[in-house]
C-alpha positions as CSV (number, residue, x, y, z in Angstrom):
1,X,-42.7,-75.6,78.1
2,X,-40.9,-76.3,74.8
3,X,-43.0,-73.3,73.3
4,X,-41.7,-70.6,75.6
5,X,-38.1,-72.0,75.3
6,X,-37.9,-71.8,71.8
7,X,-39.9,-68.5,71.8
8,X,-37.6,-66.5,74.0
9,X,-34.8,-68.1,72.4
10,X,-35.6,-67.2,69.1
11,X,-36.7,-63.4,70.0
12,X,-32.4,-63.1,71.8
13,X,-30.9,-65.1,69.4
14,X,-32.2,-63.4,66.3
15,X,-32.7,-59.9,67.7
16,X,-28.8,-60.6,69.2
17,X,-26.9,-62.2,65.8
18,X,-25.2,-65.4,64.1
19,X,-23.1,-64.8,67.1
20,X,-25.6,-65.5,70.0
21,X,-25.6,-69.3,70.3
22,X,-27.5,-70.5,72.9
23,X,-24.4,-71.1,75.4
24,X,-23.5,-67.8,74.5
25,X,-27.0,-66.3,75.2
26,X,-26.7,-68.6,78.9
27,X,-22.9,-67.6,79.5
28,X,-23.8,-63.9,78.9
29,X,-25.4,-62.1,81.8
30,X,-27.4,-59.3,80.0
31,X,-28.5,-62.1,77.3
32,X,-29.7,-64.4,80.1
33,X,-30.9,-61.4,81.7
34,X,-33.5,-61.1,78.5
35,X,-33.8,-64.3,77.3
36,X,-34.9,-64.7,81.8
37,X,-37.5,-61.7,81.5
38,X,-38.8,-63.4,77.7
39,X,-39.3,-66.8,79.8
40,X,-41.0,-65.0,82.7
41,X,-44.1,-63.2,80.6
42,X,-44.7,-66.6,78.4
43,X,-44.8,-68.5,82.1
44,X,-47.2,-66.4,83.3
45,X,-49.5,-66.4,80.0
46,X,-49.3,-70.2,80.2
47,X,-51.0,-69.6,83.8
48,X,-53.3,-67.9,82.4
49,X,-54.6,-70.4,80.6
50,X,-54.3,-72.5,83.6
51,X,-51.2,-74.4,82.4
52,X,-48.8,-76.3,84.5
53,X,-45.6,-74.4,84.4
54,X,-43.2,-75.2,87.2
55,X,-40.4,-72.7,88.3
56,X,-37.6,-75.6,88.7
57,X,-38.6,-75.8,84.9
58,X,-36.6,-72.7,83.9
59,X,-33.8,-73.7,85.5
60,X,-33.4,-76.8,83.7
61,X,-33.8,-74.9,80.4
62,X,-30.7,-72.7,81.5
63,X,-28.7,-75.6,81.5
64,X,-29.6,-76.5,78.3
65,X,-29.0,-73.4,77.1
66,X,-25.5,-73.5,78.2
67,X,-25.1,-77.4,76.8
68,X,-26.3,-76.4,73.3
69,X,-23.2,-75.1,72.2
70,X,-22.9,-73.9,68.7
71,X,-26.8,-74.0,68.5
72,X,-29.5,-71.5,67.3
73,X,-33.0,-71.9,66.2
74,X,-34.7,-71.9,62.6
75,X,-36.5,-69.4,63.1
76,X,-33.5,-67.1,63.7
77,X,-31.8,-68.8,61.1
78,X,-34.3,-68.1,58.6
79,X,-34.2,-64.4,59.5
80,X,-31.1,-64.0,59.4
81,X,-30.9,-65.3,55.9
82,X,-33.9,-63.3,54.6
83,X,-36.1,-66.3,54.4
84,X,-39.8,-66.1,55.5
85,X,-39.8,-67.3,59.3
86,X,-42.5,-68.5,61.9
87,X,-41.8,-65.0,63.9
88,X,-45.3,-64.3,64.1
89,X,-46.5,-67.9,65.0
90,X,-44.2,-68.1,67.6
91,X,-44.0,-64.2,69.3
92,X,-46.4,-62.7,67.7
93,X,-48.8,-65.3,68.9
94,X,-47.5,-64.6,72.3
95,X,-47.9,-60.9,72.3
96,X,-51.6,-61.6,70.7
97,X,-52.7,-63.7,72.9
98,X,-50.8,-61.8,76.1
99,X,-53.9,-59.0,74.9
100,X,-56.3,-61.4,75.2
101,X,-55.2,-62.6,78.4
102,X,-54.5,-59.4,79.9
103,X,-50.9,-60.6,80.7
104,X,-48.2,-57.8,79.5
105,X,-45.5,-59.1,77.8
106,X,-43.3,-55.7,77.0
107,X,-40.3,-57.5,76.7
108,X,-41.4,-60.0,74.0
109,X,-43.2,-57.4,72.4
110,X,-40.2,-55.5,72.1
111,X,-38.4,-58.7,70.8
112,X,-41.1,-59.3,68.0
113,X,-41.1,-55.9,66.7
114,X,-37.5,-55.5,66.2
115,X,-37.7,-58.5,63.9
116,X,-40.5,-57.2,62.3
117,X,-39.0,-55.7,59.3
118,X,-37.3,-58.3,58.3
119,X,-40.0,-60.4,58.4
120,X,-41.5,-58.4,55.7
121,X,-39.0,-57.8,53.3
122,X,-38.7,-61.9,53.3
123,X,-42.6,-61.9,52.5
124,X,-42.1,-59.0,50.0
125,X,-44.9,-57.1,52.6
126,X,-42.7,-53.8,52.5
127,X,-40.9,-52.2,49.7
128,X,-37.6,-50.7,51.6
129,X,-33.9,-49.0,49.8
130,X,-31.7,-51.7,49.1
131,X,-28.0,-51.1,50.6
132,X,-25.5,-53.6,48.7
133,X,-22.7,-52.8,50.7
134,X,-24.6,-53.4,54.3
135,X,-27.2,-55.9,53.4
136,X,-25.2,-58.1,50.3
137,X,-22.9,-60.9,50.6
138,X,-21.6,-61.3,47.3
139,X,-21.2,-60.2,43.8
140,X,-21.5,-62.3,40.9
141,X,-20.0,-60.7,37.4
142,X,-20.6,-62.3,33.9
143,X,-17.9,-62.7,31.8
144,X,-18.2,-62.1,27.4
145,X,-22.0,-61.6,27.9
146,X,-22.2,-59.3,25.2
147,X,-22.7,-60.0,21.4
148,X,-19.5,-60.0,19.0
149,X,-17.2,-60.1,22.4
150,X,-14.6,-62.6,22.6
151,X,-12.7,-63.4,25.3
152,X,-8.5,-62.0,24.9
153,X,-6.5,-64.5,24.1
154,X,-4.1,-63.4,27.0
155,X,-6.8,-64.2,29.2
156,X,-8.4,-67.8,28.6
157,X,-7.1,-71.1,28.7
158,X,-10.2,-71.4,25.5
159,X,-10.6,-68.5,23.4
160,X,-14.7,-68.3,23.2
161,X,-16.7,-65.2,21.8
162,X,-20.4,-65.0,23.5
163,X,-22.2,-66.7,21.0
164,X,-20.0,-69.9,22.5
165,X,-21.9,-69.6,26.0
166,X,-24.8,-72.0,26.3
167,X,-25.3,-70.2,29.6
168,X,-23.5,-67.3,32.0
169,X,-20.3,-67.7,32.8
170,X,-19.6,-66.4,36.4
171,X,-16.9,-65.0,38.6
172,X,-17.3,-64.3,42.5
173,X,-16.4,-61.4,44.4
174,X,-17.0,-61.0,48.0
175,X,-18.8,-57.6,48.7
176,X,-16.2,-56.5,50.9
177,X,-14.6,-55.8,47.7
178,X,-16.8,-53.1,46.9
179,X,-17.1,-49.5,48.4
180,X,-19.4,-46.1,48.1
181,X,-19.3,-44.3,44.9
182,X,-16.1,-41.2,44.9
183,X,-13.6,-43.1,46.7
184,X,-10.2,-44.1,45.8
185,X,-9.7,-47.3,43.9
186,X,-6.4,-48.4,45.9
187,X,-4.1,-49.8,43.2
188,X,-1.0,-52.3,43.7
189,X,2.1,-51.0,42.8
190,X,3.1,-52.5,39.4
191,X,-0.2,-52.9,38.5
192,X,-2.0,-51.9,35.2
193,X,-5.7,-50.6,35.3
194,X,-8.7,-50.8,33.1
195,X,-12.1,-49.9,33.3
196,X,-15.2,-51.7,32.7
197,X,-19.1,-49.7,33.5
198,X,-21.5,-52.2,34.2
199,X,-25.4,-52.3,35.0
200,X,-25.4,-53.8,39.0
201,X,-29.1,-56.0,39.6
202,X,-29.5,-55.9,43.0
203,X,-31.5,-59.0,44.8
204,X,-34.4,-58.1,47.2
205,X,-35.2,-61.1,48.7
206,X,-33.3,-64.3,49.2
207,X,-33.9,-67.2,46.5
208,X,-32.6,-70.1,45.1
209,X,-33.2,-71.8,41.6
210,X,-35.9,-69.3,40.2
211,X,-37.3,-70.0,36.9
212,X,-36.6,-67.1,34.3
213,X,-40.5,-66.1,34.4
214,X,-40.3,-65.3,38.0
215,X,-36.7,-63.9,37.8
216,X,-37.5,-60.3,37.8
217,X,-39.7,-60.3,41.1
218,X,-36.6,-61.0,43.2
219,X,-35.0,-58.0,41.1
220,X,-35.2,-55.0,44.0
221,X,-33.0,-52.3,42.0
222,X,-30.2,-51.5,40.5
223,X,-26.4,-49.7,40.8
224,X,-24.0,-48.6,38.5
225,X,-21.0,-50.0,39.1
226,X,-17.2,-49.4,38.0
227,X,-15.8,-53.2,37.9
228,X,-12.1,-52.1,37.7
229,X,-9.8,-54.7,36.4
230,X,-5.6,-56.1,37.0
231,X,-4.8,-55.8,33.6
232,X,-1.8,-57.8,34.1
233,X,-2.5,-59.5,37.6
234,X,-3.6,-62.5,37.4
235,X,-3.9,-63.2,33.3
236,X,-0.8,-65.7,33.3
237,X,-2.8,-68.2,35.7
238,X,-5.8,-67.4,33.9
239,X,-4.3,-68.9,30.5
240,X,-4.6,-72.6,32.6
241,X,-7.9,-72.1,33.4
242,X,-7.6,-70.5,36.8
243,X,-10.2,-68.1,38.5
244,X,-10.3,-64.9,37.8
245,X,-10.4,-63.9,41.2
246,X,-6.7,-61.7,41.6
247,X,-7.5,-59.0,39.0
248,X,-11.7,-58.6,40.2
249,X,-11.3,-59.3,43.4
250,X,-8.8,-56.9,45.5
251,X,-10.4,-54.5,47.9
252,X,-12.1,-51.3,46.4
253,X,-12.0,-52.7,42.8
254,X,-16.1,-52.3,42.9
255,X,-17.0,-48.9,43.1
256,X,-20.6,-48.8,43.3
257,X,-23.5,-45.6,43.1
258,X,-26.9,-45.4,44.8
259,X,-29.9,-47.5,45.0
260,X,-32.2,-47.1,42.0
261,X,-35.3,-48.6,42.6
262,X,-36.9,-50.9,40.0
263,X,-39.8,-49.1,39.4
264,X,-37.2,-46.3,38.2
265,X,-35.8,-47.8,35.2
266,X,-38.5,-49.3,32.6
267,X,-36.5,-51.6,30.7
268,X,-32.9,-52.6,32.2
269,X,-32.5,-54.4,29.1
270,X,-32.3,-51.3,27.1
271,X,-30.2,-49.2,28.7
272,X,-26.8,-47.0,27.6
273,X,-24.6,-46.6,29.7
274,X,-21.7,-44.7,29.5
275,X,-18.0,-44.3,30.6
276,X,-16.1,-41.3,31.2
277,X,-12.6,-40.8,31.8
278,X,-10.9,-37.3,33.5
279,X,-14.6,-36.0,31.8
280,X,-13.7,-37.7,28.3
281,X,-16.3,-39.9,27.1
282,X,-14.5,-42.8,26.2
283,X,-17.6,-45.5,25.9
284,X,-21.0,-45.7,25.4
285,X,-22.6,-49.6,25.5
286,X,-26.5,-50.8,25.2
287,X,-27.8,-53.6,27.6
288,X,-29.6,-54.5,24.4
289,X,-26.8,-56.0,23.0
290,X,-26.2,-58.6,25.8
291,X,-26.6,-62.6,25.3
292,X,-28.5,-63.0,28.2
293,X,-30.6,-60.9,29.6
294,X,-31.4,-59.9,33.3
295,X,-34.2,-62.5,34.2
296,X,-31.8,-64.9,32.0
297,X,-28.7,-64.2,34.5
298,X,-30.9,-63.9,38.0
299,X,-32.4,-67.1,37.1
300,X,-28.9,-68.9,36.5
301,X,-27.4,-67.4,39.1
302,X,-29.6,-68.6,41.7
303,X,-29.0,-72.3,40.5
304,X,-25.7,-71.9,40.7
305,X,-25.7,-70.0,44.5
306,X,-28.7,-69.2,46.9
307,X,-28.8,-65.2,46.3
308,X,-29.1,-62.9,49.3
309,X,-31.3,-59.7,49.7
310,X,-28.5,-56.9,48.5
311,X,-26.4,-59.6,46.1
312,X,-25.3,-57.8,43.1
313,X,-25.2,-59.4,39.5
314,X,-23.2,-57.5,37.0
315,X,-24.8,-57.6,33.8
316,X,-21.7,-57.4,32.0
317,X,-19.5,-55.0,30.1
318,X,-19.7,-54.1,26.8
319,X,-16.2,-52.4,26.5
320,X,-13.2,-52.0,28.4
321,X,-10.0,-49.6,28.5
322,X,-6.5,-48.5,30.1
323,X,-6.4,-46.6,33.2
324,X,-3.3,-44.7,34.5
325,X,-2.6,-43.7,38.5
326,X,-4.6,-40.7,39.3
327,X,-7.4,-40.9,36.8
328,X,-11.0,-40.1,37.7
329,X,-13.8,-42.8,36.0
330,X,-17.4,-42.1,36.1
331,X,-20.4,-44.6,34.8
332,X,-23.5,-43.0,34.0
333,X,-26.9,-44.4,33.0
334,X,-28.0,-42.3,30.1
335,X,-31.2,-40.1,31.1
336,X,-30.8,-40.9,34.9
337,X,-29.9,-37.8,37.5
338,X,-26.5,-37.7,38.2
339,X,-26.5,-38.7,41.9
340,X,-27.2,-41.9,40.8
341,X,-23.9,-42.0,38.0
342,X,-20.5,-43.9,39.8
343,X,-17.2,-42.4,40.1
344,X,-14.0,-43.4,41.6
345,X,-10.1,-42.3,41.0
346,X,-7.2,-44.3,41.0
347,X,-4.5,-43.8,43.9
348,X,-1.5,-46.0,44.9
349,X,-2.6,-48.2,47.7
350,X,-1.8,-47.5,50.8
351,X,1.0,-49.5,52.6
């Protein structure tokens, strides 16, 4: 009885959203409607077997449904955070054994497989694109991660140069920051611009506190990605030691390109990449140079935050330069096609 709740529970919820809580799922008809027909084929297997299920049973579980406010189940939790679920123990045993039995069960079937896909990216069992902008939560940028930088005085409560860092420094961007490749970068009035190309690592599976010699099997792909820069918002609070959250952080200041999958680039630790500027080259950096390297930063990074299947780390920049309204930026990975380059131009935002 508990079996067939949580089954048909999990197969709404999780098919449904975060949003679905099981008073939700009982307060909404069409929900209950499903979660009902879900109950109804798992009841019937259960006779099958010659199980006891009685009807007034159901009934009750609708009002607990509707008491459980706020609740969900781990197995839809664990999906929805791209961790590897019971799914198949739970419906896919049901659909199995619904075969068996000779008992359809079309509507659980149609539950399971939904769900299917994500159940296999969490087990690594299918090799899909990776879409940052849909699928990521967050970006996580290093800061002075390449050899001989140094932090500007201007902006640092503690002047440090790279070789100071015993370990990645990090900021935080939301990813709702970010947007599609030859967009506008929507600028503030009164504020100053610069440019930064940077090497995006994008996560393909959900992980937490990965050792550096497993690092690189969470590593799905990678972007190139413009991580535009307030030159003068936000340094003043920065000199006290303050986040540096206003001048990374404002919506569209993360332009990002396409998916490149791993298997595409043979050493992201030995990349150029390079900057242009109205079609002036105006940098040209080597992930070579950087203090820590990519299993180095994927592995502190998910000590310091679980990572989420889309997350992007920038690698870090190694230069950065003024940008005036109406400029067009591009990054470029040297010796990659240029559909895969980033480009954005800057345009005052709009009121």
């Amino acid at each position: 009885e508990k079996f067939a709740f949580i089954c048909s529970t999990t197969g709404v919820q999780a098919n449904s959203g975060p949003s679905a809580t099981q008073d939700v799922v009982a307060k909404t008809p069409e929900l209950q409607a499903l979660w009902r027909s879900a109950m109804q084929e798992i009841i019937s297997l259960c006779r099958s077997y010659g199980l006891t299920y009685e009807d007034a049973w159901l009934e009750n579980r609708v009002e607990m449904l509707r008491q459980a406010v706020g609740a969900t189940t781990s197995c839809s939790r664990d999906l929805w955070a791209g961790k590897p679920s019971e799914l198949d123990d739970l419906l896919g045993s049901v659909v199995r054994m619904g075969k068996e039995k000779g008992v359809p069960t079309p509507v659980v079937g149609a539950l399971y497989s939904s769900l299917l896909v994500r159940e296999r990216l969490a087990r690594s069992e299918t090799d899909l694109p990776i879409y940052p902008l849909l699928e990521g939560q967050k970006v996580l940028g290093t800061i002075c991660n390449h050899r001989g930088q140094q932090l500007p005085e201007m902006a640092t409560k503690e002047q440090k140069k790279a070789e100071d860092y015993k370990r990645p420094e990090w900021y935080v961007c939301p990813m709702s920051s970010c947007m599609l490749t030859g967009g506008q970068v929507e600028v503030p009035e009164g504020v100053e611009m610069m440019w930064e190309v940077e090497l995006g690592v994008v996560i393909s599976k959900a992980c937490q506190k990965v050792p550096v010699d497993k690092a690189m099997d969470y590593v799905g792909g990678y972007v190139v990605v413009l991580d535009m820069t307030g030159k003068n918002l936000g340094f003043e609070s920065m000199k006290h030691g303050l986040s540096w959250t206003l001048n990374k952080c404002q919506a569209s200041f993360k332009p990002m390109g396409r998916f490149i999958k791993a298997s595409e680039i043979e050493d992201p630790n030995s990349l150029t990449l390079v900057c242009k500027v109205n079609g002036n080259e105006v940098a040209r950096d080597s992930t070579a140079t950087m203090k820590f390297n990519i299993a180095e930063q994927v592995a502190d990074a998910s000590k310091l935050t679980p990572l989420q299947r889309g997350d992007v780390l920038l690698a870090g920049a190694g230069s950065l330069g003024d940008l005036a309204m109406g400029d067009f930026v591009e990054g470029i990975i040297e010796g990659l096609p240029p559909g895969l380059s980033v480009s954005a131009t800057l345009a005052a935002a709009k009121s």
